[in-house]
N, C-alpha and C positions, 0 to 999 in steps of 0.2 A: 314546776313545769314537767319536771319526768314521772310523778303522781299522774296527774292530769293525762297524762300522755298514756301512763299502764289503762289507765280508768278506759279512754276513750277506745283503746285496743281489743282491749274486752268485751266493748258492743260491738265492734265491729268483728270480733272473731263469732260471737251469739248470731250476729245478723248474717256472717259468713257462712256461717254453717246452715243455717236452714236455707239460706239461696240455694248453697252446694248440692245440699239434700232435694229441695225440688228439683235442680237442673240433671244430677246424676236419674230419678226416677223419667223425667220427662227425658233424656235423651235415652235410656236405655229402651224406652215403649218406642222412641223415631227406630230405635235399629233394629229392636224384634220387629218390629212391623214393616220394615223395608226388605230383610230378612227373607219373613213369612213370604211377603209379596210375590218376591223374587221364585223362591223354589217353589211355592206353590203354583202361579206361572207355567213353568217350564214342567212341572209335573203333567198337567192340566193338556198342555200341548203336544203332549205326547201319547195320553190317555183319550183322550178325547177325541171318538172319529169324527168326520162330517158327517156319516150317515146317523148318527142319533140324532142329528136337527134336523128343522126340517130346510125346506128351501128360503122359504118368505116366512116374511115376522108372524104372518097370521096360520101358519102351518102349523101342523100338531109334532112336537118333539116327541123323541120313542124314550116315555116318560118312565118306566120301568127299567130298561136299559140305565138313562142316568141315574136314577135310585140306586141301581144295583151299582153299578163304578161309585157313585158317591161312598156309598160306606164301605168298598172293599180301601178307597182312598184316605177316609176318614181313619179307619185301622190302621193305615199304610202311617199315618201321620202323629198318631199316640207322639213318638218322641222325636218328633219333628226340631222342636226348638229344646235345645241342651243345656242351660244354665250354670253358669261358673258358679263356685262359690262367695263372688266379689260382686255379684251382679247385683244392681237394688230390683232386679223381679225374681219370681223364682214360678215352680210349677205348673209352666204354661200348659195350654192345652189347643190345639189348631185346627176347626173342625170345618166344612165346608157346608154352607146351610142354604145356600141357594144355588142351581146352576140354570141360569136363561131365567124360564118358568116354573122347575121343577124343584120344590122343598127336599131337602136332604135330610136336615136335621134341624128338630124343633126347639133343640137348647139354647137358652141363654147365656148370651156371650156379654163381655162386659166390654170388647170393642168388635165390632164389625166394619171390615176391609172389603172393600169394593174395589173389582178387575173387571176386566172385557178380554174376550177372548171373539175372534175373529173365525165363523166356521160360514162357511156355504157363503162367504161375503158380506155375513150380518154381523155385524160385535154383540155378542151374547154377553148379558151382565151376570156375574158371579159374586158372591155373596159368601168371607171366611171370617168367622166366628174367632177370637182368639180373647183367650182370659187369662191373666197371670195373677199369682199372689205378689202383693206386696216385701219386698225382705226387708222390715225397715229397717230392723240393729243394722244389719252392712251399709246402707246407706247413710244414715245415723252416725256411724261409726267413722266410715269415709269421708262425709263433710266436719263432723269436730276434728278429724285428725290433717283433714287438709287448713281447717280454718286454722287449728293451735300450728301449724307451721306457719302461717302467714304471721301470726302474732307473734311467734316465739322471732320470727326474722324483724318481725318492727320492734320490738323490746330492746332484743341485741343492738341493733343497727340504729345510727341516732336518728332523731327527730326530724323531719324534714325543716328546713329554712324557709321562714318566712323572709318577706321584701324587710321586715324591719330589721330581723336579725339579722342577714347580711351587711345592712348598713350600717349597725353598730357596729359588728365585725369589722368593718371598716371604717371607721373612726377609731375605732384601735388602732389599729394596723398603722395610720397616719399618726398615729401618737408612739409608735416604738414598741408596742406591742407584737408578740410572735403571733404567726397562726394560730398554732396551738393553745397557746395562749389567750389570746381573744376568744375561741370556739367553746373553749372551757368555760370562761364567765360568761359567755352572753346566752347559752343554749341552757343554763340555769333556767331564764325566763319567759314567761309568756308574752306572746309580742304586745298584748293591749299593756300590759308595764313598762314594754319600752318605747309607748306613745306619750311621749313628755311636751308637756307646755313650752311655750317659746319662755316662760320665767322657771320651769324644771329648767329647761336647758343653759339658761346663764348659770343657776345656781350651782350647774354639778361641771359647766366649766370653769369656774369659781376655784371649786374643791377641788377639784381631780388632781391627782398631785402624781404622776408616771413614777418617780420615782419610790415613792410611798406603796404604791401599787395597791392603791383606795377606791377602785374605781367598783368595786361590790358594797363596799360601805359608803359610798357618796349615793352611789345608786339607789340604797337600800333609803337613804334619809329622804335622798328629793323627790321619791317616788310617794311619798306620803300625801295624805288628801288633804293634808292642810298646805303644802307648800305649793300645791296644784292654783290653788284660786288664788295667791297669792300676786301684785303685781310688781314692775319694774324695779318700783322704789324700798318694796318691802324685800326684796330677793336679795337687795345690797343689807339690808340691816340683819334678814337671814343667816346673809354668808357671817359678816362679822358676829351675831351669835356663837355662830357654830368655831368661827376662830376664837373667838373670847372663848368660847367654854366647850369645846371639842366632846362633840358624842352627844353631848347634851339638848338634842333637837325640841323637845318641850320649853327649854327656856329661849330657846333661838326662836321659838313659832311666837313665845311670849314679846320679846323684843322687836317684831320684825310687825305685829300687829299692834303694839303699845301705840298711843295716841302722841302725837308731836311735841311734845315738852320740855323746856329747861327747869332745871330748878337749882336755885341756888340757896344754900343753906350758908347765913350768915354766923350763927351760933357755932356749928358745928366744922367751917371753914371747908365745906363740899359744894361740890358742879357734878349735876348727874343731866344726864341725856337720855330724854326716854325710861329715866330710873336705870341706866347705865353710867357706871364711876367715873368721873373723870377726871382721874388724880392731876392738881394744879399747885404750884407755891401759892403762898398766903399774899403777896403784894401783887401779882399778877389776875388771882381771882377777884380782888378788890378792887381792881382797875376795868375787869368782865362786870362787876356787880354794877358801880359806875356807870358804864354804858346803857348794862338792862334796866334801871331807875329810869335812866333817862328816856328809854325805848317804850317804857312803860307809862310815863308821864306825860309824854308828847311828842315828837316826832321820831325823835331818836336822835337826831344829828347833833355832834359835836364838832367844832370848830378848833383844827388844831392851832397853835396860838404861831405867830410868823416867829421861824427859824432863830432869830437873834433879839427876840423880843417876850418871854417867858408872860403867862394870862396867871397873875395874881388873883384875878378871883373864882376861875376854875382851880387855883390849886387848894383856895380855901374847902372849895365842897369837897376837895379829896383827904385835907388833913383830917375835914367833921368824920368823912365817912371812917379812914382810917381808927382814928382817935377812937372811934364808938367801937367797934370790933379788932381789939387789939395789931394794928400793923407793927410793923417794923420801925422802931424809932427814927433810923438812920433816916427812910424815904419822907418821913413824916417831918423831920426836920428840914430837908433839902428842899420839901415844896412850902415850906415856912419861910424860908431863908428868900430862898431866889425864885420861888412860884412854880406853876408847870409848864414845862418845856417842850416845845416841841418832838424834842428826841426822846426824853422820859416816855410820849404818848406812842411813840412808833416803836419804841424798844418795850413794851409793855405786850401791846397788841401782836408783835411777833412773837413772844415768849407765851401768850395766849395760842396763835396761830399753831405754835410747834406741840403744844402738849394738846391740843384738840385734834390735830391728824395721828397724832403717836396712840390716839385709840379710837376714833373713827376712819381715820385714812383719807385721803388725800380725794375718793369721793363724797364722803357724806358731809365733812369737816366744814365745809362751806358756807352750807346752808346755817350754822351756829358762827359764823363767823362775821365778819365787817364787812359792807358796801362803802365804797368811798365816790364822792361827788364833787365839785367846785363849790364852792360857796357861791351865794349870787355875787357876792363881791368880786367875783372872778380870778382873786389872788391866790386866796387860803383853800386847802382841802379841810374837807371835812367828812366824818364817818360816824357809822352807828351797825348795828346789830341787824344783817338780815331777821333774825328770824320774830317772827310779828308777836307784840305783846299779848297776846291772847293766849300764844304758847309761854310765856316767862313766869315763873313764881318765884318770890324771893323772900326767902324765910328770917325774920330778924330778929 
């Protein structure tokens, strides 16, 4: 932002300066020529009888007479106008070339000032020739040095505040942030960066941690153009990226656009989500794989069996499964012995439930989790796997 800002001051001191430069030349020609006006005027009126005109416009002026005052005043007027060394004119010269009808001087002037002088009750037109040279170094000289002060005072002095920055400034401020504090970070940025998507702004209230005081590095991650077109769903898998793997925003953009998936790897006794780990015991993932077979096969539901009455041949399909991917002897005997239980199914499925929010959390965790309905029989509950076989792969 303060690059951008020297940059921008720059043209404006270049473009400063040559305003300065015209404006000092065009004001210095309004004052010589208001100036001249004046005392040549009052010279004029004082020099000039009425008897050198005549009475009426079509009367003959005593044209010799004006000739002669003209250039005894043209002399008189050599150094009429006095030049400072700071001026942008310099070596004027002030001649008088017309009075009424009678030529004075036939020199070219490079402005000619028009007056009325009022004699016998006619306004007689006059005609003063005034040439100046150019000074340009001093005016040159005067507008870069008044422009490099305007610049050297915006350089110094900070950047003005846009509507955004103040606003961040103040979501600081509501967050325990000092003034000064806040004015530090957020006058870093350009305001088009701190125009954030409604999914920038969940992700970096997500992160922001006040006490951490990350609010330049959460800033720096969600401002990225990948996390911009990002939507609701994807900002929650975002954030938990950037939790799982801190700093790490390439694998977080990875995870947060990865395609919907379970996969359960039976060989190697893993659950990943989206190709994210999801560390589980061995009897409890065999009881998740259970479910997605069955989700996978046909509707999904499972009928848990009534409270004091264990379903023997649901517990068979769970010995096969176990028995084939080495379980736990103990579980594999217990639903041999006395079948599956009701509570076995609801003490499985929470020991599921707890290690699937312990790494997705308590939003996402859901959606990889159990729906539960009535049976038509109206007694028994029964449940199955939100999430739809089309996402489930299971590796055997």
């Amino acid at each position: 932002m303060r690059t951008r800002h020297r940059q921008k001051l720059a043209w404006i001191w270049l473009l400063l300066s040559a305003l300065l430069t015209v404006f000092l030349f065009g004001a210095s020609q309004i004052s010589i020529e208001n100036a001249v006006q004046e005392r040549v005027r009052a010279h004029l009126l004082l020099t000039l009888d009425e008897s050198h005109f005549g009475n009426a416009k079509n009367q003959t002026n005593d044209q010799k007479a004006l000739q002669r005052i003209g250039k005894q005043i043209n002399a008189a007027m050599q150094n009429l106008v006095v030049n400072r060394w700071y001026s942008a004119q310099k070596s004027c010269v002030v001649r008088l070339q017309r009075i009424d009808e009678v030529a004075i001087d036939d020199n070219p002037a490079r402005r000619v000032i028009n007056i009325s002088l009022s004699r016998n009750q006619i306004e007689r037109e006059v005609d003063i020739g005034l040439s100046c040279s150019p000074n340009w170094w001093v005016a040159l000289g005067i507008g870069a040095g008044l422009g490099l002060l305007f610049a050297g005072i915006g350089i110094f002095l900070p950047p003005p505040l846009s509507k955004a920055h103040r606003q961040w400034i103040n979501y600081l401020l509501e967050r325990g942030y000092s003034g000064a504090e806040a004015f530090e970070i957020i006058r870093q940025y350009d305001a088009p960066r701190l125009a954030l998507s409604p999914a920038q702004l969940v992700c970096l209230e997500q992160l922001h941690d006040r006490e951490a005081h990350n609010f330049p590095d959460v800033l720096e991650m969600v401002t990225h153009e990948g996390v911009a077109v990002l939507d609701d769903d994807q900002v929650d898998w975002l954030v938990l990226g950037l939790q799982s793997h801190p700093g790490n925003l390439s694998r977080a953009l990875g995870l947060a656009s990865a395609k919907d998936a379970v996969e359960i790897d039976l060989r190697e006794m893993k659950l990943s989500v989206r190709g994210l780990h999801v560390p589980i015991s061995r009897t409890p993932l065999l009881y998740y794989a259970w479910y997605a077979m069955s989700r996978v096969s046909g509707d999904g539901w499972i009928t848990n069996p009534a409270s004091n009455r264990p379903d023997p041949v649901l517990g068979r399909e769970l010995v096969h499964l176990m028995s084939e991917f080495d379980g736990h002897a103990r579980a594999i005997n217990e639903l041999e012995r006395t079948g599956l239980r009701a509570k076995t199914l609801d003490q499985n499925r929470s020991k599921i439930k707890d290690d699937m929010v312990a790494v997705l959390g308590e939003k996402l965790a859901p959606a990889y989790l159990f729906e539960a309905s009535k049976h038509p029989n109206g007694i028994h509950m029964r449940y199955r796997l939100q999430v739809e076989a089309r996402h489930i792969h299971i590796i055997r």
